[in-house]
C-alpha positions as CSV (number, residue, x, y, z in Angstrom):
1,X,22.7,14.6,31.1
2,X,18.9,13.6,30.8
3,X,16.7,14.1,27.8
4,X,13.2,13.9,27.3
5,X,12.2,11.7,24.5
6,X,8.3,11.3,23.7
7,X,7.8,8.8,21.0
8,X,4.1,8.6,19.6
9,X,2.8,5.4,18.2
10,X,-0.5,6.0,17.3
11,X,-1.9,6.4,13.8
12,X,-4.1,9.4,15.0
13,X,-1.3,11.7,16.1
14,X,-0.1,11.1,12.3
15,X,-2.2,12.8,10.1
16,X,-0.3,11.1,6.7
17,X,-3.5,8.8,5.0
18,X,-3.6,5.6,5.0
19,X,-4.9,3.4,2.7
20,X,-6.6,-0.2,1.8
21,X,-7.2,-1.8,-1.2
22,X,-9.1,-5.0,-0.1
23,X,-8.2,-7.9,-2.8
24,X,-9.9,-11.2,-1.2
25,X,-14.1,-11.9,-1.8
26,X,-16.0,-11.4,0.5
27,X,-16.2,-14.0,3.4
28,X,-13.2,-15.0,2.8
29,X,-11.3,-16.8,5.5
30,X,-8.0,-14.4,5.7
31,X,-8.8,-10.7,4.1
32,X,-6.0,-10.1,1.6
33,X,-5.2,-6.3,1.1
34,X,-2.9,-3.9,0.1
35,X,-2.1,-1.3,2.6
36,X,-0.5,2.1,2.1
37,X,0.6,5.3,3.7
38,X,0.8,8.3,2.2
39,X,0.8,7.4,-1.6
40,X,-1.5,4.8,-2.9
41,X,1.0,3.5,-5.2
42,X,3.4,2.7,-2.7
43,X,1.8,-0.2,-0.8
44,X,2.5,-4.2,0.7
45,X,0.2,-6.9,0.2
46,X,-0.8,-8.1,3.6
47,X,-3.0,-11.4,4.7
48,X,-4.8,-11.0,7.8
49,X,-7.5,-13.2,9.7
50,X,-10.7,-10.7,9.3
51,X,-11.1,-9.8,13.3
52,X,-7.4,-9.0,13.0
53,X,-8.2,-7.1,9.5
54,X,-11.0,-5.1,11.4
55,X,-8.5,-3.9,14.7
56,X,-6.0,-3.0,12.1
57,X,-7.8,-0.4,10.1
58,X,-9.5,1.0,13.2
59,X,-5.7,1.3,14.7
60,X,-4.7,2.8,11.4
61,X,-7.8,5.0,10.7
62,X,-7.9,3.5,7.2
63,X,-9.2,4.9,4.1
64,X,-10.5,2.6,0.7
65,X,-8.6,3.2,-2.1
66,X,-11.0,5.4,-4.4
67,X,-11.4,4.1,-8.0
68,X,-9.1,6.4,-9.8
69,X,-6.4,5.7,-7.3
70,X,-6.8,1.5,-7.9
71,X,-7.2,2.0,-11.2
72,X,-3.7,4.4,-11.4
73,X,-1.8,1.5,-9.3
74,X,-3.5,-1.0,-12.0
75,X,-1.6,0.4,-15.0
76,X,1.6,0.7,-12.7
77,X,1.7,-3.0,-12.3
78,X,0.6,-3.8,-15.7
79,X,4.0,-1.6,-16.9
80,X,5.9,-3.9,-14.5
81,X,4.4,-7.3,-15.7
82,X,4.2,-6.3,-19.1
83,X,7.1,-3.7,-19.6
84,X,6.6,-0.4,-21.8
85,X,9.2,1.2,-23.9
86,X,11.3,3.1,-21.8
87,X,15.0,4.8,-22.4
88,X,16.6,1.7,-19.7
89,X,14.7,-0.6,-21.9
90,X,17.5,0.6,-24.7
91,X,20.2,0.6,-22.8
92,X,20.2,-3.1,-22.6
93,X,21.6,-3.1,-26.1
94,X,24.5,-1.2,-25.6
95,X,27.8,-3.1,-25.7
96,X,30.0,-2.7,-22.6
């Protein structure tokens, strides 16, 4: 029994967005970034050379993070480094 699989890899068959959030300066010697698919706040830091950072966001059909979107992952990581009141916070003084 034969089947027919057809696997797509390129980023333009897949309409999900993809964006960039460039953190390096400018003329920098490796671009530093933070790339994501889908949901802004869901993204990896990557380092790349900038020829290579240039090919990889044509390849991906990249899109800048707008400001409201940085500025919503901003206060994400500042409840992370700086924690916020929250009910799991509590639960750390329960006895076993």
């Amino acid at each position: 029994m034969s089947q027919n699989i057809s696997v797509v890899t390129s980023a333009a068959a897949d309409n999900t967005t993809r964006y960039i959030r460039i953190r390096s300066p400018e003329n920098a010697r490796f671009v530093e970034f933070d790339f994501a698919i889908g949901d802004p706040s869901l993204f990896v830091e990557l380092i790349m050379p900038p020829a290579v950072f240039a090919v990889f966001c044509r390849n991906n059909q990249v899109v800048e993070m707008s400001a409201e979107q940085m500025a919503a992952v901003d206060r994400e990581l500042e409840k992370w480094r700086y924690g916020e009141d929250t009910l799991m916070a509590h639960n750390h003084s329960r006895s076993a």
